[in-house]
N, CA, C and O atoms as a Tripos MOL2 file, in Angstrom:
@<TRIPOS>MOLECULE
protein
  216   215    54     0     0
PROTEIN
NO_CHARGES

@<TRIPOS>ATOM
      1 N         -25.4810  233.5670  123.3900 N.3       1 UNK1
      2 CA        -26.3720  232.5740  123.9710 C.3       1 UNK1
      3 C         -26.0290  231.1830  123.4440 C.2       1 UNK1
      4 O         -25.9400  230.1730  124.1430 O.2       1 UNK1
      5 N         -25.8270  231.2620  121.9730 N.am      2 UNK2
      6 CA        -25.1850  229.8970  121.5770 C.3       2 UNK2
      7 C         -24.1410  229.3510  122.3510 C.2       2 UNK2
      8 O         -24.3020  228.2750  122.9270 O.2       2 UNK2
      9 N         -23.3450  229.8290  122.4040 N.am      3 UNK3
     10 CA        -22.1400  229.3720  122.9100 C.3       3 UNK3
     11 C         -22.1050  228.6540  124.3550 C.2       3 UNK3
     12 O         -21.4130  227.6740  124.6310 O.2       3 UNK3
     13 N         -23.1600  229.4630  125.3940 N.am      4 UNK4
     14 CA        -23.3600  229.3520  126.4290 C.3       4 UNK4
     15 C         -24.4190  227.7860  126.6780 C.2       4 UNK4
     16 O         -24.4890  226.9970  127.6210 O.2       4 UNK4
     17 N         -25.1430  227.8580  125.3060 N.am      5 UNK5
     18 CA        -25.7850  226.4050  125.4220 C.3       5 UNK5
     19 C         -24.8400  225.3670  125.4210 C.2       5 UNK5
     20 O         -24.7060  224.5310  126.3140 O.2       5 UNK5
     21 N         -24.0930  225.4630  124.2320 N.am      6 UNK6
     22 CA        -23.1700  224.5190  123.3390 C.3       6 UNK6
     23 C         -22.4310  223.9830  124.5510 C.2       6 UNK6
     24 O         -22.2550  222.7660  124.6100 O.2       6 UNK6
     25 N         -21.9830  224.7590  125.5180 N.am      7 UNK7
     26 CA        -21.0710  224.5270  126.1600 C.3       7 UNK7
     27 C         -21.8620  223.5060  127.5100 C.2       7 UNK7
     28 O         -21.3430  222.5540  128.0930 O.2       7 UNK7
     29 N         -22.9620  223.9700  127.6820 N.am      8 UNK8
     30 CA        -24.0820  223.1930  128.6200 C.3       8 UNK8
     31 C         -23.7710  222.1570  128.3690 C.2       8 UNK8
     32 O         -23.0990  221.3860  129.0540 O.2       8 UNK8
     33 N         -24.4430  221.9240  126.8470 N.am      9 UNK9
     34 CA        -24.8980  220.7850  126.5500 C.3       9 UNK9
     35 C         -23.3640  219.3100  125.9990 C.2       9 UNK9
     36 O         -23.4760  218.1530  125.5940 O.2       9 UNK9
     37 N         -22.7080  219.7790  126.1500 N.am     10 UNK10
     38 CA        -21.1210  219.0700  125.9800 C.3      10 UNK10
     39 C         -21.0220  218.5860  127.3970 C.2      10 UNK10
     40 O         -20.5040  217.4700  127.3510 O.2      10 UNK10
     41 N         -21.2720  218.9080  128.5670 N.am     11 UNK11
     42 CA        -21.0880  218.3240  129.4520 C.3      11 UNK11
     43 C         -22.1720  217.2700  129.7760 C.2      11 UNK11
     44 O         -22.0960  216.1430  130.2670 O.2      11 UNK11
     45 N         -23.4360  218.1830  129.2380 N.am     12 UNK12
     46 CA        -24.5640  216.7180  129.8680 C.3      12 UNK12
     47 C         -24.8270  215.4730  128.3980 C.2      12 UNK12
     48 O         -25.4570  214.4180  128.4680 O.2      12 UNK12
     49 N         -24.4390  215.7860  127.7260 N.am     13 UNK13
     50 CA        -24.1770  214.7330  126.6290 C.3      13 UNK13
     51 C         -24.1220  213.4430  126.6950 C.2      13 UNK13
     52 O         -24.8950  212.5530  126.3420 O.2      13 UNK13
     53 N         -22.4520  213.4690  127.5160 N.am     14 UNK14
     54 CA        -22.1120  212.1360  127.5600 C.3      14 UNK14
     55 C         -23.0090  211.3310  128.9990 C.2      14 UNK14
     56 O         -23.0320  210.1440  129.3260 O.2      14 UNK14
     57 N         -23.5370  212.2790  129.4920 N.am     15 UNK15
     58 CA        -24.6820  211.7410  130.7920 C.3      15 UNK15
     59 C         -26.3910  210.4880  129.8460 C.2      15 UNK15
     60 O         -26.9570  209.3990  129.9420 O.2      15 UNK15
     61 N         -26.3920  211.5560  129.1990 N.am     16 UNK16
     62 CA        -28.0100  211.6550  128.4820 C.3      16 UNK16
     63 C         -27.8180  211.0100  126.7620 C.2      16 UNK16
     64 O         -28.4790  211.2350  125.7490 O.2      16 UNK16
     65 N         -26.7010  210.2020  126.9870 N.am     17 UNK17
     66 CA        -26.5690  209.1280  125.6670 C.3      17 UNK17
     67 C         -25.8680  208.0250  125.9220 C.2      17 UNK17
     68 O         -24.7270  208.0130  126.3840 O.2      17 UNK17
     69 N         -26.5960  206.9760  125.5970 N.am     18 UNK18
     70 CA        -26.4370  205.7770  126.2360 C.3      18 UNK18
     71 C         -24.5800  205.3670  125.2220 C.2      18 UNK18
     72 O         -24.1110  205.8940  124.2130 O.2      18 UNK18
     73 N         -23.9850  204.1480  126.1990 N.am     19 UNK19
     74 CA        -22.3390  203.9130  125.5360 C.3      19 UNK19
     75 C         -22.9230  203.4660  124.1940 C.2      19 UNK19
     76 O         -22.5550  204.3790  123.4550 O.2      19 UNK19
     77 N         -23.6370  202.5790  123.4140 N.am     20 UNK20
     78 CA        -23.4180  202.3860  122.5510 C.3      20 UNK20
     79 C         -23.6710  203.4950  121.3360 C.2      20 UNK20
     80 O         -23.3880  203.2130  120.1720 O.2      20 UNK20
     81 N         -24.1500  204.5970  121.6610 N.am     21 UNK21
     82 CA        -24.5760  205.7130  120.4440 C.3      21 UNK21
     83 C         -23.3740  206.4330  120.5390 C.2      21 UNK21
     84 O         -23.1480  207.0260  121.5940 O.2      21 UNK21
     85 N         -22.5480  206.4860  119.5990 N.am     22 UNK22
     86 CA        -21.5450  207.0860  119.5600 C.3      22 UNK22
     87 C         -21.4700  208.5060  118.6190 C.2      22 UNK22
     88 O         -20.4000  209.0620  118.3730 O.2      22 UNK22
     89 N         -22.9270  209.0470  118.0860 N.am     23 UNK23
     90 CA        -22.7920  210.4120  117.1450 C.3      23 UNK23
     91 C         -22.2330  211.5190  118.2670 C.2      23 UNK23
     92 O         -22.3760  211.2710  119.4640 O.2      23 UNK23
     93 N         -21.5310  212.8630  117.7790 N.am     24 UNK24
     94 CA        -21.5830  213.7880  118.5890 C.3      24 UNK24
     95 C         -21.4870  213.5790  120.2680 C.2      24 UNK24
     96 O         -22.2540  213.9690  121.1490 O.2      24 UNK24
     97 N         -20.2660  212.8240  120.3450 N.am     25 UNK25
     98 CA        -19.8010  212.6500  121.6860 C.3      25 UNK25
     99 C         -18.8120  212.6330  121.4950 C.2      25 UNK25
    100 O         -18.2780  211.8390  120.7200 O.2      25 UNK25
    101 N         -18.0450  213.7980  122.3550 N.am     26 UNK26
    102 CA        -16.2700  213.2100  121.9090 C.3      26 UNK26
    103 C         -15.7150  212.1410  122.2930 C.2      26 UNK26
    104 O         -16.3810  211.4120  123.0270 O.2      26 UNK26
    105 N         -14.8570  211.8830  122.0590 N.am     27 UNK27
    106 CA        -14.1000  210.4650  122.2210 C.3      27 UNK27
    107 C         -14.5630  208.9520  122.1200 C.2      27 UNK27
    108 O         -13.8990  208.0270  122.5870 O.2      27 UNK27
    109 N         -15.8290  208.7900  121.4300 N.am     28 UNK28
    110 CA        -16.2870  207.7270  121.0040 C.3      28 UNK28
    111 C         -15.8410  207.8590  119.6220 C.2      28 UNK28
    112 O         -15.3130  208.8590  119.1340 O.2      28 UNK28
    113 N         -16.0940  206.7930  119.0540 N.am     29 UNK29
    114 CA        -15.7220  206.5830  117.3650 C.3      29 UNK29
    115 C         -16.8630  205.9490  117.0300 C.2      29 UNK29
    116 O         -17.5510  205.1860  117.7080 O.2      29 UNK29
    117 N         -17.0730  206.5260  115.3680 N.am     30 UNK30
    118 CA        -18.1590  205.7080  114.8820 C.3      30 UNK30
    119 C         -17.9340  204.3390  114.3400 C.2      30 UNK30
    120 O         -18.7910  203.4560  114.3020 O.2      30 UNK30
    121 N         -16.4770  204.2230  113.8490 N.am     31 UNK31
    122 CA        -16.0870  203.3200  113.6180 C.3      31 UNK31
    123 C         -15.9360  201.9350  114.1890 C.2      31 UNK31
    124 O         -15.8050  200.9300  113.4900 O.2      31 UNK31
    125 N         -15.9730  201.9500  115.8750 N.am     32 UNK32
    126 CA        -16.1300  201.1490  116.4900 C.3      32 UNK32
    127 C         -17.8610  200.2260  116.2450 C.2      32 UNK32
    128 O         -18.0420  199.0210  116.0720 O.2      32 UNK32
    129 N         -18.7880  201.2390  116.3140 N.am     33 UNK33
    130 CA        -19.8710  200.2230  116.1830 C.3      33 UNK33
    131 C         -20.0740  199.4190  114.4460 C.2      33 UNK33
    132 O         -20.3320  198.2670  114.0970 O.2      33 UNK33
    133 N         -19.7950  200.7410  113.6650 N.am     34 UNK34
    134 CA        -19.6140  199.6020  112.4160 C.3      34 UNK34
    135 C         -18.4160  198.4290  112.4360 C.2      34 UNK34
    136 O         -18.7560  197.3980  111.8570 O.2      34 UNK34
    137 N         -17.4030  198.4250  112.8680 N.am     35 UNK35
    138 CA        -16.7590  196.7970  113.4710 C.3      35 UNK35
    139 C         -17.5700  195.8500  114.1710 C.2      35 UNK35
    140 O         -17.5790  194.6400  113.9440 O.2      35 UNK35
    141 N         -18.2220  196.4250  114.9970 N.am     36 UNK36
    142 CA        -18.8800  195.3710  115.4320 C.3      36 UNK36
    143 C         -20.3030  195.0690  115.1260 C.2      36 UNK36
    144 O         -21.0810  194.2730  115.6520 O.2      36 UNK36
    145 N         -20.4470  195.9150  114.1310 N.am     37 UNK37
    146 CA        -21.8270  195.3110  113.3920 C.3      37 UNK37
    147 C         -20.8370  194.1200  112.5730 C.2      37 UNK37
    148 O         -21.0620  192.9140  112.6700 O.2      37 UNK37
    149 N         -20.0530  194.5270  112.0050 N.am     38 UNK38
    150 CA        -19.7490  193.7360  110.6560 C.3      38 UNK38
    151 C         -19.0280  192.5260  111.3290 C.2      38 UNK38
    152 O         -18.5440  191.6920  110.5620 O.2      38 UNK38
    153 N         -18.9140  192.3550  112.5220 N.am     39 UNK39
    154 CA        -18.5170  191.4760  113.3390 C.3      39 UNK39
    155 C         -19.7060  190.3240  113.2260 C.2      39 UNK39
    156 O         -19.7960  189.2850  112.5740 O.2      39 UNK39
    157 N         -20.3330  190.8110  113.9060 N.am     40 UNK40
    158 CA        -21.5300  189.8750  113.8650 C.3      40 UNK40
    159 C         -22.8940  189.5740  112.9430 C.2      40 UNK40
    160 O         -23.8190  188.7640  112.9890 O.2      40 UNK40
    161 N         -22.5090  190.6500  112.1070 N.am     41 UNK41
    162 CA        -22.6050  189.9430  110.7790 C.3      41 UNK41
    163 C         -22.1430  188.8750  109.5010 C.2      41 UNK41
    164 O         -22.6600  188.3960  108.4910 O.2      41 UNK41
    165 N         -20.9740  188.8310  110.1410 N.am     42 UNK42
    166 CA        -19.9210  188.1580  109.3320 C.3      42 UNK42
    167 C         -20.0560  186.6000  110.1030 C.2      42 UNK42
    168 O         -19.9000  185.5450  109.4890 O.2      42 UNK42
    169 N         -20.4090  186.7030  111.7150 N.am     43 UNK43
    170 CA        -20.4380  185.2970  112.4310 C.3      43 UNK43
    171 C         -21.8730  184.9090  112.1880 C.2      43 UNK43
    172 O         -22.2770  183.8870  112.7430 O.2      43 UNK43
    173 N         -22.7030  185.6130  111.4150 N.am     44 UNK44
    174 CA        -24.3790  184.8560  111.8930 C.3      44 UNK44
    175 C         -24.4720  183.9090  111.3610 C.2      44 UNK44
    176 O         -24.9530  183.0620  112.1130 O.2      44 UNK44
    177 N         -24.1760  183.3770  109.9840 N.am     45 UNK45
    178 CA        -24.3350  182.1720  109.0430 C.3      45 UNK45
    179 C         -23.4020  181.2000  109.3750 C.2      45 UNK45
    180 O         -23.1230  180.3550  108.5250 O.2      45 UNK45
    181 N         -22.8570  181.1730  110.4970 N.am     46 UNK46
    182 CA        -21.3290  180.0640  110.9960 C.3      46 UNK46
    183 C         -22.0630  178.6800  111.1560 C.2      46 UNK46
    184 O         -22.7540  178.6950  112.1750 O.2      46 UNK46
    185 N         -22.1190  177.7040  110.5940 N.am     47 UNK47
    186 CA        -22.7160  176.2890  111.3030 C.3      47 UNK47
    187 C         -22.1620  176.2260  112.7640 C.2      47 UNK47
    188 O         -21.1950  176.8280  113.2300 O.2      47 UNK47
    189 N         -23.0670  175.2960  113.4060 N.am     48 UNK48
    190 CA        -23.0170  174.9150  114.7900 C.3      48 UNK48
    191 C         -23.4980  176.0770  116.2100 C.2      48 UNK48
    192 O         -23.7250  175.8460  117.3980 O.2      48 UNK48
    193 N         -23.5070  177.8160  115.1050 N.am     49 UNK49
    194 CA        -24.3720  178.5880  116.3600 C.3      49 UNK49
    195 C         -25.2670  178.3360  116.3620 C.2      49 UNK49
    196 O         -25.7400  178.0490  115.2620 O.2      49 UNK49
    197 N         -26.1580  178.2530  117.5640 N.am     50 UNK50
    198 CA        -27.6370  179.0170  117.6730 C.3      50 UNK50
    199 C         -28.1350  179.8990  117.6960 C.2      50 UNK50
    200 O         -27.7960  180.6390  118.6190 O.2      50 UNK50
    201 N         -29.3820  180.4920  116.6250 N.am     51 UNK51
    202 CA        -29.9420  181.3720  117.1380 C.3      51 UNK51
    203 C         -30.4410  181.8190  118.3250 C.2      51 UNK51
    204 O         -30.9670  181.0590  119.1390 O.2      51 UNK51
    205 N         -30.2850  183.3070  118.5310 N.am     52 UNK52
    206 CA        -30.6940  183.9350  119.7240 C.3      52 UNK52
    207 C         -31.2390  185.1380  119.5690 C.2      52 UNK52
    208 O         -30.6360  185.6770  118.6410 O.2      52 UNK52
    209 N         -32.0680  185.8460  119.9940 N.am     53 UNK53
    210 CA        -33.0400  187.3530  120.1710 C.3      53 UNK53
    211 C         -34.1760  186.9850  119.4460 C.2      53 UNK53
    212 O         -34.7400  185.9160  119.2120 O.2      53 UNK53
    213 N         -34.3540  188.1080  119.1660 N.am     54 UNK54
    214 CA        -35.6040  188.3570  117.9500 C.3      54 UNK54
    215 C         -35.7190  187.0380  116.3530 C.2      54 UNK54
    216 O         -36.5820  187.1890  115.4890 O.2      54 UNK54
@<TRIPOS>BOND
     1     1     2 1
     2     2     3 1
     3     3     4 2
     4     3     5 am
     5     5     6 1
     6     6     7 1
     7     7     8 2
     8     7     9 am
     9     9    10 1
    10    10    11 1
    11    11    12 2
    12    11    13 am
    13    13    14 1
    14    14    15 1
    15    15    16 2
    16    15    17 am
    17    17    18 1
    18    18    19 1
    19    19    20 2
    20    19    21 am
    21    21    22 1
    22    22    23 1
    23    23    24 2
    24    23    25 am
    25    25    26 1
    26    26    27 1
    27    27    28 2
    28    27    29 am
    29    29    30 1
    30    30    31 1
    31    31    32 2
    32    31    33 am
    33    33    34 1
    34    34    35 1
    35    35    36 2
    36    35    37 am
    37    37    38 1
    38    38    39 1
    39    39    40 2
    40    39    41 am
    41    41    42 1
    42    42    43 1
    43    43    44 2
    44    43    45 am
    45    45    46 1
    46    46    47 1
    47    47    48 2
    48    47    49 am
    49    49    50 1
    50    50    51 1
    51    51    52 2
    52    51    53 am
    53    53    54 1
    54    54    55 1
    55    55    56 2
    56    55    57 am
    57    57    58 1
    58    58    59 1
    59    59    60 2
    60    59    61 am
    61    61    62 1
    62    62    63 1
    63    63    64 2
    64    63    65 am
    65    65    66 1
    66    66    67 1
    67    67    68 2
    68    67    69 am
    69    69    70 1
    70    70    71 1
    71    71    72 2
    72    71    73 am
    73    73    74 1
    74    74    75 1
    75    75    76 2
    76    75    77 am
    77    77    78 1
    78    78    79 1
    79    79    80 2
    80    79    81 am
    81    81    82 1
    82    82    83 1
    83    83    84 2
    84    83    85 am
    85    85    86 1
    86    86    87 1
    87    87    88 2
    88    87    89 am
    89    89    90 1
    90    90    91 1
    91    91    92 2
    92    91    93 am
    93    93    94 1
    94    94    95 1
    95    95    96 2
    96    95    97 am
    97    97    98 1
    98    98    99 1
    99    99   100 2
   100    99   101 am
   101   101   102 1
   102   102   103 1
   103   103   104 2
   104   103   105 am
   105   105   106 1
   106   106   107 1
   107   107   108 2
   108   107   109 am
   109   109   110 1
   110   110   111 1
   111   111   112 2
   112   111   113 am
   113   113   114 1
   114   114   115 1
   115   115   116 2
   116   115   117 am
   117   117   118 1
   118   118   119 1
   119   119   120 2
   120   119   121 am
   121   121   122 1
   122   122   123 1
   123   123   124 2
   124   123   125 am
   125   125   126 1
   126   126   127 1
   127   127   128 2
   128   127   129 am
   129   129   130 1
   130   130   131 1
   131   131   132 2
   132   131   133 am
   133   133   134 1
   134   134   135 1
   135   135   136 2
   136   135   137 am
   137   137   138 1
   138   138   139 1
   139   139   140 2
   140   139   141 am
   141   141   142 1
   142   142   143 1
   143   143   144 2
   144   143   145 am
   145   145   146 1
   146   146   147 1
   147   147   148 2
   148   147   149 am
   149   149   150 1
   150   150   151 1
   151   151   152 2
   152   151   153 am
   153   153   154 1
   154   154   155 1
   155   155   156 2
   156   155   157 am
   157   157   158 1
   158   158   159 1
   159   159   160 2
   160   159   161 am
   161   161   162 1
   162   162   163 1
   163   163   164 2
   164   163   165 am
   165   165   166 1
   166   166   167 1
   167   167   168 2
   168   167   169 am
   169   169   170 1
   170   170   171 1
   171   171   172 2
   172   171   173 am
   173   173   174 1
   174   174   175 1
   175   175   176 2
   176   175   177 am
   177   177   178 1
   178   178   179 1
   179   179   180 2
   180   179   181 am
   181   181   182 1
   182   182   183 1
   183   183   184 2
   184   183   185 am
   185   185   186 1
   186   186   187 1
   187   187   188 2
   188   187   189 am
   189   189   190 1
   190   190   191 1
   191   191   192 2
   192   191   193 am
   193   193   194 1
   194   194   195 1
   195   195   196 2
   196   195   197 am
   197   197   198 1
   198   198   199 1
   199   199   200 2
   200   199   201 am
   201   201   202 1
   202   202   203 1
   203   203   204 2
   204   203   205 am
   205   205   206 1
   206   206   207 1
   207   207   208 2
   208   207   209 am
   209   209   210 1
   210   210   211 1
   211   211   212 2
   212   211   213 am
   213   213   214 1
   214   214   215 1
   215   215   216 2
@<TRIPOS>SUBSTRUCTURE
     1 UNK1         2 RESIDUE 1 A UNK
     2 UNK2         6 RESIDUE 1 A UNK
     3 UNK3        10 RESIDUE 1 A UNK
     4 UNK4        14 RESIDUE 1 A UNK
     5 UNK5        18 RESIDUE 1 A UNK
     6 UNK6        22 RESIDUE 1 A UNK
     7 UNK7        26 RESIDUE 1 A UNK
     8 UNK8        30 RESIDUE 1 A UNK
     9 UNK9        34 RESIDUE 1 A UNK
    10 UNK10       38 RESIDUE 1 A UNK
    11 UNK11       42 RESIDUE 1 A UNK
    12 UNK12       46 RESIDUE 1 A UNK
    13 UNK13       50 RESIDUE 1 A UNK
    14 UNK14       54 RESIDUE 1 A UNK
    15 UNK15       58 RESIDUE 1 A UNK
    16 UNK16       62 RESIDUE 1 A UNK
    17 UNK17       66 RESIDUE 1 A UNK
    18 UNK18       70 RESIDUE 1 A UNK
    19 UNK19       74 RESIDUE 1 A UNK
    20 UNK20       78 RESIDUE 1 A UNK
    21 UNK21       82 RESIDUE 1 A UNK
    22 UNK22       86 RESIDUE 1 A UNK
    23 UNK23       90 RESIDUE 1 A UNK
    24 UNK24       94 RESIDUE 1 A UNK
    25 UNK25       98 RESIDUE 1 A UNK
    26 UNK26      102 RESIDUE 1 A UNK
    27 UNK27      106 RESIDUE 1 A UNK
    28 UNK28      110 RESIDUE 1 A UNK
    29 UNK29      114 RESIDUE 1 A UNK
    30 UNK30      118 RESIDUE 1 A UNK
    31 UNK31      122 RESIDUE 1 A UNK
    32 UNK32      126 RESIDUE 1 A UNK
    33 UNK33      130 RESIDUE 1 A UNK
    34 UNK34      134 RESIDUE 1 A UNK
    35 UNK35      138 RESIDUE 1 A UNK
    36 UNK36      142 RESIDUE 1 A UNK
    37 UNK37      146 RESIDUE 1 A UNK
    38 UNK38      150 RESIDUE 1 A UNK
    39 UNK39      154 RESIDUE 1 A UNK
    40 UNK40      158 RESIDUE 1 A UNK
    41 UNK41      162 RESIDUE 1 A UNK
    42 UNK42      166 RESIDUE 1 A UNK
    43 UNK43      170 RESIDUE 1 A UNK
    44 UNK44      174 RESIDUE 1 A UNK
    45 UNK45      178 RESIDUE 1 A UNK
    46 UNK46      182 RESIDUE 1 A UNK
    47 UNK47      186 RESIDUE 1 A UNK
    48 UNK48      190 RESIDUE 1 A UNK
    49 UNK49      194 RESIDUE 1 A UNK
    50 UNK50      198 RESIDUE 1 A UNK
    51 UNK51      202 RESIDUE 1 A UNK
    52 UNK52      206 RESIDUE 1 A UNK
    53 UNK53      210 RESIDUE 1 A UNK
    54 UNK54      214 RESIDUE 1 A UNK
């Protein structure tokens, strides 16, 4: 029965998780969103941006 889920649920996965959550999806990397955290972490204190969001 496991197997028969496991295998379900690998196909509707990548349906029922949005692009930026990358756990337990193949072929995403986690590594990609920590780059781009540290991306824009690294630009927030730059003189001359403006704040924006929250």
């Amino acid at each position: 029965i496991s197997r028969i889920l496991s295998a379900r649920l690998k196909l509707l996965a990548p349906l029922a998780v949005q692009n930026n959550q990358v756990g337990f999806v193949k072929g995403r990397l986690l590594c990609e969103n920590v780059l781009l955290a540290s991306e824009l972490v690294k630009d927030f204190d730059k003189p001359g941006l403006t704040r924006r969001g929250c």
